[in-house]
C-alpha positions as CSV (number, residue, x, y, z in Angstrom):
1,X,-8.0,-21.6,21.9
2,X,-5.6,-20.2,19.4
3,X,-3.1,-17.4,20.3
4,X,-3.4,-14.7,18.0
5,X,-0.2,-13.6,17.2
6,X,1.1,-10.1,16.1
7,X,4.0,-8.1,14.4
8,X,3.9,-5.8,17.8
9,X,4.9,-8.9,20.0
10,X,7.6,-9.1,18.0
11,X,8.4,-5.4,18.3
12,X,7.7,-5.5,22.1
13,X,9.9,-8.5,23.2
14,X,12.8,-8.2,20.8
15,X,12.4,-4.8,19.8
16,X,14.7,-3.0,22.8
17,X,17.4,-5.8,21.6
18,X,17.4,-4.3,18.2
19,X,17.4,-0.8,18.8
20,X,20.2,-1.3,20.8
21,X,21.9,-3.3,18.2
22,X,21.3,-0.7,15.7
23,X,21.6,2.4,17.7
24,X,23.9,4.1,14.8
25,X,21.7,2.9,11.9
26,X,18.1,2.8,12.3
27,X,16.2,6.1,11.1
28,X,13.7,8.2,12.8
29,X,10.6,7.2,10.7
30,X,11.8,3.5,11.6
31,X,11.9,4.3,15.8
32,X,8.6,5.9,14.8
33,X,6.9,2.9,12.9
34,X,8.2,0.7,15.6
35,X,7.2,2.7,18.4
36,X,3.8,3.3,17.0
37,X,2.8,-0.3,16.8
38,X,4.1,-1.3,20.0
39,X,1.9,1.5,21.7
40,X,-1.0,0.3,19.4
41,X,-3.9,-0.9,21.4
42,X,-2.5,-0.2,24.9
43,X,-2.7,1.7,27.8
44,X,0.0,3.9,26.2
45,X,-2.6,5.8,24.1
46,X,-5.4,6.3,26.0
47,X,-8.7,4.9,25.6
48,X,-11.8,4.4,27.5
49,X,-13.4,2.2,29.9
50,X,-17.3,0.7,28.5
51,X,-19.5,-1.7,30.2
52,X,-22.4,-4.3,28.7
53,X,-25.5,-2.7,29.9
54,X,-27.0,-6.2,30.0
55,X,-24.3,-8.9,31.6
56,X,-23.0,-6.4,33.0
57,X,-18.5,-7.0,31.3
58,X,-16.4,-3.8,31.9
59,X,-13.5,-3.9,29.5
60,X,-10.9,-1.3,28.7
61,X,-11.3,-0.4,24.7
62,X,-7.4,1.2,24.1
63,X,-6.6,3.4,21.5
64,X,-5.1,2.2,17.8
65,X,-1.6,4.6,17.0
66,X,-3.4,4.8,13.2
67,X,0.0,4.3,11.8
68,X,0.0,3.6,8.2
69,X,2.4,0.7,8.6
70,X,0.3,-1.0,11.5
71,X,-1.4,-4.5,10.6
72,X,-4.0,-3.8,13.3
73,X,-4.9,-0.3,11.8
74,X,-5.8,-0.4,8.3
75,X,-9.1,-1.6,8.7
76,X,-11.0,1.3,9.0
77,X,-8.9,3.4,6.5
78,X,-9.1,0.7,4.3
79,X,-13.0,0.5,4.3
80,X,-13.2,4.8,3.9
81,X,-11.1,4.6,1.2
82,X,-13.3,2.2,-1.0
83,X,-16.2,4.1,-0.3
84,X,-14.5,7.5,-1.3
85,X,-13.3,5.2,-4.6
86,X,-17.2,4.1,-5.4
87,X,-18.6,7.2,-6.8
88,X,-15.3,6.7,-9.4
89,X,-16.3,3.4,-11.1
90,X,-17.9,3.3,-14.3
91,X,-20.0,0.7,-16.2
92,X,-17.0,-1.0,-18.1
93,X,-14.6,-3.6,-17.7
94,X,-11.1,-2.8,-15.7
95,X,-7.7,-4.3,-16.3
96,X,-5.0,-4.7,-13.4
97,X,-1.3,-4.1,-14.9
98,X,2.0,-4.3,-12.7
99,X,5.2,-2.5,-12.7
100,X,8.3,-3.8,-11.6
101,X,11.7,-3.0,-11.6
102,X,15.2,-5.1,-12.2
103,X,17.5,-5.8,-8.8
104,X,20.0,-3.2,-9.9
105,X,17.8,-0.6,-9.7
106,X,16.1,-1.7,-6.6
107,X,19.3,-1.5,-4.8
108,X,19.2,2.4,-6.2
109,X,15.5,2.9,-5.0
110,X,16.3,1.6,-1.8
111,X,18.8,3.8,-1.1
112,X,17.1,6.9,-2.5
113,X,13.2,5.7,-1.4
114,X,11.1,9.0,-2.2
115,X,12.9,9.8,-5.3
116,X,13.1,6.8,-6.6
117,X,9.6,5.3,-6.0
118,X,8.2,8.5,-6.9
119,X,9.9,7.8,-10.4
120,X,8.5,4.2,-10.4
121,X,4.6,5.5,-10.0
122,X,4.9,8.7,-12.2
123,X,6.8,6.1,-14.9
124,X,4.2,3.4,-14.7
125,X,1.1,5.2,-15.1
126,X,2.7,8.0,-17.7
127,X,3.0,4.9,-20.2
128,X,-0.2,3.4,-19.6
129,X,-1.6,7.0,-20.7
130,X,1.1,7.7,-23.2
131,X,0.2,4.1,-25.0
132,X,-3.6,4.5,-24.5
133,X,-3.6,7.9,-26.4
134,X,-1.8,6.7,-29.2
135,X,-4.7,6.3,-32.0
136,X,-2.7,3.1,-32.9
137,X,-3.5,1.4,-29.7
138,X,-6.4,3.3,-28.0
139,X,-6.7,6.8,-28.8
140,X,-7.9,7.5,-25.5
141,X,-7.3,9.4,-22.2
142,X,-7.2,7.0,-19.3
143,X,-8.0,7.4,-15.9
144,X,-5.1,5.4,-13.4
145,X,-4.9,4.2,-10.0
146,X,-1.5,3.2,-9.1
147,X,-0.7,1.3,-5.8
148,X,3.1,1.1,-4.6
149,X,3.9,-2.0,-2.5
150,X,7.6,-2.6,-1.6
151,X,7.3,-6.2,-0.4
152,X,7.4,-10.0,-1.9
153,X,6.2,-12.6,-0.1
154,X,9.3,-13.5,1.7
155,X,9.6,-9.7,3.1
156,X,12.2,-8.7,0.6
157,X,12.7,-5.3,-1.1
158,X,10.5,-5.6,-4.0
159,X,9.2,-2.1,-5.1
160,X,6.3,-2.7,-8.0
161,X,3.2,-1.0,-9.2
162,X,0.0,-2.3,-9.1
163,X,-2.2,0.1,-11.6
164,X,-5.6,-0.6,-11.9
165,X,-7.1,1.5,-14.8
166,X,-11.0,1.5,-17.0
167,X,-10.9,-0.4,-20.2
168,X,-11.5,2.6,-22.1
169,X,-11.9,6.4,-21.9
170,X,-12.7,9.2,-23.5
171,X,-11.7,9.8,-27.0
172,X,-8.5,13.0,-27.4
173,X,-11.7,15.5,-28.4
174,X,-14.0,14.3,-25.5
175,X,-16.7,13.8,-27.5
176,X,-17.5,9.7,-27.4
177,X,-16.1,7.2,-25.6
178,X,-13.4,4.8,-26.8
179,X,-13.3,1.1,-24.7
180,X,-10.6,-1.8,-25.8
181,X,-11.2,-4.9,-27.0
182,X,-13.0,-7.0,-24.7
183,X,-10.2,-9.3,-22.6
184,X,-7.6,-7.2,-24.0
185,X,-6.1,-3.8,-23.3
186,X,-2.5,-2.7,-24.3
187,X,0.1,-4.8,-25.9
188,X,3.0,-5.2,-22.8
189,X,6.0,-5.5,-24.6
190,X,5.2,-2.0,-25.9
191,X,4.3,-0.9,-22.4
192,X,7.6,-2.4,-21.4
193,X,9.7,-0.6,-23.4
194,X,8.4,3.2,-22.8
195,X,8.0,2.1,-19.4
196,X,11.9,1.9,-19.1
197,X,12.7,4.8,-20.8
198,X,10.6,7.0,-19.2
199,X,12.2,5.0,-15.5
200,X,15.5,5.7,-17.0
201,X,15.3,9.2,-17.7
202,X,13.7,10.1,-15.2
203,X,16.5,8.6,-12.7
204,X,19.4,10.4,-14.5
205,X,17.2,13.5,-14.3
206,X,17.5,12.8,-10.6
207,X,21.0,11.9,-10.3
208,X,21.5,15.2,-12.3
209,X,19.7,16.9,-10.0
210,X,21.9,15.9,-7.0
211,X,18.6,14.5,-5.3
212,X,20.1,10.3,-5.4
213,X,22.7,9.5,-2.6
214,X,24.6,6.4,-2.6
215,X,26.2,4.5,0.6
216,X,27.6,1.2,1.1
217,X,28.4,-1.0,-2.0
218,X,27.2,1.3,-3.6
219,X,29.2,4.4,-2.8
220,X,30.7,4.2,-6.5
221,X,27.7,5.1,-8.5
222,X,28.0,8.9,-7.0
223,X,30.5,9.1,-10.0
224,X,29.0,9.9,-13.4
225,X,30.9,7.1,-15.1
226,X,29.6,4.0,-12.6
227,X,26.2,5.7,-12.6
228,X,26.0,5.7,-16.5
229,X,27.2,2.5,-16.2
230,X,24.6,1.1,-14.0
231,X,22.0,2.9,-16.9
232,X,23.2,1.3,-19.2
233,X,23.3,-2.0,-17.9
234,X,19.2,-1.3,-17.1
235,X,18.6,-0.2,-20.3
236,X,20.0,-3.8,-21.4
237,X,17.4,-6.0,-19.3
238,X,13.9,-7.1,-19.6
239,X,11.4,-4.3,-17.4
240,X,8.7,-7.1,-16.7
241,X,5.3,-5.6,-17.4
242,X,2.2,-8.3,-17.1
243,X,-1.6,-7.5,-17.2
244,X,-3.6,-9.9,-15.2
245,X,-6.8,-11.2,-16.7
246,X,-9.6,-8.3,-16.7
247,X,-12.3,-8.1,-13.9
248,X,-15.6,-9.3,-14.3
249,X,-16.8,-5.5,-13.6
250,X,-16.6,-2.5,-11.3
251,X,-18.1,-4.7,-8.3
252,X,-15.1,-7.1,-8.7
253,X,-12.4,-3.6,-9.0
254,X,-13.5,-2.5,-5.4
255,X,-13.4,-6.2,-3.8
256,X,-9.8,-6.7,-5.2
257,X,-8.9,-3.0,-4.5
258,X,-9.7,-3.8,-0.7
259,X,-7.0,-6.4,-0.8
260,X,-4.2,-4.1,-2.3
261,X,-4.8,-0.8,-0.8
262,X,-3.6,-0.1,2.9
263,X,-2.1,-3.1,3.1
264,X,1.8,-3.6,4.9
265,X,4.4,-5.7,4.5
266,X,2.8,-8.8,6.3
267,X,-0.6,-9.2,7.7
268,X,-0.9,-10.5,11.8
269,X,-2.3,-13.9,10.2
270,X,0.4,-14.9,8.5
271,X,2.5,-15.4,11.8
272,X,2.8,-19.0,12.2
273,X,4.8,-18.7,16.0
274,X,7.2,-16.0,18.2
275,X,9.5,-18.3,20.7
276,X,13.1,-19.0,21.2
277,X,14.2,-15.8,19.4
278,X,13.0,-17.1,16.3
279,X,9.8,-15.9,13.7
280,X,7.9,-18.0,11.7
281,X,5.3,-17.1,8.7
282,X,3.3,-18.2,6.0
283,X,4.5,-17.2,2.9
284,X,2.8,-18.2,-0.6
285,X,5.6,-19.5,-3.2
286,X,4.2,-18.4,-6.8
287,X,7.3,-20.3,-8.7
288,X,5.8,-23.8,-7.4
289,X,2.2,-23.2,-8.2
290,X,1.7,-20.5,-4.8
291,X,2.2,-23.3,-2.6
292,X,1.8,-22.4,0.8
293,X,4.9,-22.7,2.8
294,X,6.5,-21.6,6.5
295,X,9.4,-19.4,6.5
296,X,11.6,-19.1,9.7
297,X,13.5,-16.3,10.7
298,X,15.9,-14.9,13.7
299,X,13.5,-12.0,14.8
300,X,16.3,-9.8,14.6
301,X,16.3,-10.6,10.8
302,X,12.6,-10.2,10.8
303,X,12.5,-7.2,12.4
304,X,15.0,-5.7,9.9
305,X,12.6,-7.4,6.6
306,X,10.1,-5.3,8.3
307,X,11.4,-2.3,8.6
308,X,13.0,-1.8,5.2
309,X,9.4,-1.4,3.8
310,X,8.7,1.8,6.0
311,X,7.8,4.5,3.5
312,X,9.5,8.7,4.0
313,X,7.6,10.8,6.4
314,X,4.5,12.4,3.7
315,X,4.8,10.1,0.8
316,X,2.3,9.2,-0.8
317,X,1.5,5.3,-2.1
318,X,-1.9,5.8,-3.7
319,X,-1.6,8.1,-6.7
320,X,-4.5,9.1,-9.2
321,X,-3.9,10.1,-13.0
322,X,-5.4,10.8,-15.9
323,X,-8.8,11.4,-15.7
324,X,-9.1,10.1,-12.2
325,X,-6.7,13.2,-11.1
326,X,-7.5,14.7,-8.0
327,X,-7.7,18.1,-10.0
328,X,-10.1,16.9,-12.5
329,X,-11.8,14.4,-11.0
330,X,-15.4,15.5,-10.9
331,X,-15.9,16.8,-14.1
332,X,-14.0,14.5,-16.0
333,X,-16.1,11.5,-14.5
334,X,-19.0,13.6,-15.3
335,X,-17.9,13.8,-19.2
336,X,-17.1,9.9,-18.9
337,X,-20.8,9.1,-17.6
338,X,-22.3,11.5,-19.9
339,X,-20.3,9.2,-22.8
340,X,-21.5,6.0,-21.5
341,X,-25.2,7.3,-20.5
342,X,-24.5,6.2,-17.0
343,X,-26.4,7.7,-14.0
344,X,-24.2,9.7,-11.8
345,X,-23.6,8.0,-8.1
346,X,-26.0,8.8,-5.4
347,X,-24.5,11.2,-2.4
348,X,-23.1,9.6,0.4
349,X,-24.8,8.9,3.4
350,X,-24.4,11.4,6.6
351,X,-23.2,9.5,9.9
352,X,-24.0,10.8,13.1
353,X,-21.2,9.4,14.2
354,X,-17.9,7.9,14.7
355,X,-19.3,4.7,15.5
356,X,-22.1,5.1,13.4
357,X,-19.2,5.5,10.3
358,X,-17.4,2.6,11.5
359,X,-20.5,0.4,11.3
360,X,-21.5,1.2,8.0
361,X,-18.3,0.8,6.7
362,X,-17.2,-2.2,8.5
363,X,-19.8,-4.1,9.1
364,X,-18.8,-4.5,12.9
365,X,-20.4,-2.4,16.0
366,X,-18.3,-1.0,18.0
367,X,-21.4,-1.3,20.8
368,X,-22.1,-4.7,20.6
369,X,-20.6,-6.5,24.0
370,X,-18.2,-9.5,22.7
371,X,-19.8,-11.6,25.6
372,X,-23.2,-11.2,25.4
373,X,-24.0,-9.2,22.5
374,X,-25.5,-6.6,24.3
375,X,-25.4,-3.1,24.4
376,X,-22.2,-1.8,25.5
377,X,-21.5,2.0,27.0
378,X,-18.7,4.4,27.7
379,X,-18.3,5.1,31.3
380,X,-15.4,7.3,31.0
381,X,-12.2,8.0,29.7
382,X,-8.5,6.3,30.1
383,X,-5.8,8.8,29.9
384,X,-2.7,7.7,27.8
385,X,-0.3,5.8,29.9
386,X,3.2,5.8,28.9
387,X,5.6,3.4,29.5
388,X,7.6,3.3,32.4
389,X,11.3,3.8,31.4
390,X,14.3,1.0,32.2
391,X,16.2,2.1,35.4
392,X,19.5,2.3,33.9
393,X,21.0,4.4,36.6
């Protein structure tokens, strides 16, 4: 039988090794994100004790630490997400369109990670609603959800923005609705361009501001003239912009969603093997036709890939816009359906319960016994169980 390997065995045998190593470096959200998933699933959180009421297995069910940058704990958000997201999809075709940045201005959101990736969001979908009003393209109001990931597939900082927006919306006077050629929604080279100005100004707005700090090989760019430097160099490059193909319809939207949303810098099942100190993963290389290949790392260096994607205490990765604003929401999906003469979604259902919610979203029970499949049932609670501390006396 296969040993299922995870990121928190990684954490829990080399972890101590580079704490220590980094004792003068590593941040507090890092020790948290660390801490977190190695706790995850274990006696350190509590849990409870259940037993199959017809073979009879007892087995202790531990408690997940719900971290947003745990593999093992997306699951369930991931599912109650969608199903909040499925009363917003409408009868028309959707287009997936990605934002990325140049390497000299990763460095700079690296450094500065909620200013700066808040600029890359607000950026991204501000042009796909600036272009989409413009009569000459659109002459529309768009509705916009933008998903930041940090990550390639090698682990690298690689901020982008995955926006998944309707073809179409309502027209500037709300009174018919305006969709986009079929297979075809905004030009990118024009989204490109806006897309870097508005990234551009908004980063010397924040430089202005005194909110960007700069360390390292990059101390210089605190000075006005290295920092207009470094715009101006931006300015120069290509901003790469691509639309993918459209999706076949709103069914489609939520299946690919639930591969983008929640999801962290590597999944448990892309670990290949943990031994002699060293990492190895599955990585898929899109510049040879996404071959599949096996990357190997010292698990100090893996460790360190992992953590540079931990996200500021509060910040939030899923934004919504246009008409799909959290402030608007309801009735501007109500004027959108009324323009399309579609029927408004049914209510959700009412769970009894927790397990009862996790069913219906999963598809798993949480009472079926993994031996038997029987029934299984609590017989009490486990009390969190912290770690016993090194003696170091």
């Amino acid at each position: 039988m296969r040993t299922v390997l995870e990121v928190a065995d990684v954490f829990r045998r080399h972890g101590g090794a580079y704490r220590r190593a980094h004792e003068g470096h590593l941040g507090r959200v890092e020790r948290k994100v660390m801490g977190a998933i190695e706790a995850c699933r274990t006696a350190a959180l509590g849990g409870h004790v259940e037993h199959c009421l017809d073979c009879g297995l007892v087995r202790q069910a531990y408690n997940s630490c719900r971290n947003r940058h745990c593999p093992k704990c997306q699951g369930l958000a991931r599912a109650e997400w969608l199903a909040d997201r499925q009363a917003d999809l409408l009868p028309t075709q959707y287009f997936h369109v990605v934002f990325t940045v140049p390497a000299p201005v990763g460095e700079i959101a690296f450094q500065n990670k909620a200013a700066v990736y808040a600029i890359l969001i607000k950026a991204a979908a501000e042009t796909l609603r600036t272009i989409a009003a413009d009569p000459k393209h659109l002459g529309a109001e768009l509705g916009v959800v933008a998903l930041l990931h940090t990550w390639g597939q090698t682990l690298g900082h690689h901020p982008h923005v995955h926006c998944v927006v309707p073809g179409g919306g309502p027209s500037l006077d709300g009174t018919r609705w305006v969709a986009c050629r079929p297979g075809f929604f905004l030009p990118v080279r024009v989204l490109s361009r806006l897309y870097r100005r508005l990234f551009l100004e908004g980063l010397q707005a924040a430089f202005e501001a005194g909110s960007l700090r700069f360390f390292g090989d990059l101390a210089g760019l605190a000075q006005p003239a290295a920092f207009a430097r470094r715009i101006a160099q931006a300015r120069k490059m290509d901003w790469v912009v691509y639309a993918k193909p459209p999706f076949g319809g709103p069914e489609q939207v939520l299946t690919y969603l639930g591969h983008y949303t929640h999801r962290v810098a590597i999944a448990n099942s892309r670990l290949v093997s943990i031994e002699d100190g060293q990492v190895a993963f599955r990585w898929k290389d899109y510049r040879h036709h996404d071959k599949t290949k096996v990357m190997t790392l010292a698990a100090n260096e893996f460790i360190r890939r992992f953590l540079l994607h931990t996200l500021p205490g509060g910040f939030h990765r899923i934004r919504h816009y246009g008409f799909l604003a959290n402030g608007c929401r309801a009735a501007k999906l109500a004027l959108c359906r009324r323009l399309l003469n579609a029927q408004p979604p049914l209510p959700p259902p009412v769970d009894a319960d927790y397990r009862e919610r996790y069913r219906r979203l999963t598809g798993h029970s949480l009472e079926i016994c993994p031996g038997c499949g029987g029934s299984m049932t609590s017989l009490g609670v486990l009390q969190p169980r912290p770690p016993a501390r090194p003696d170091t006396s």
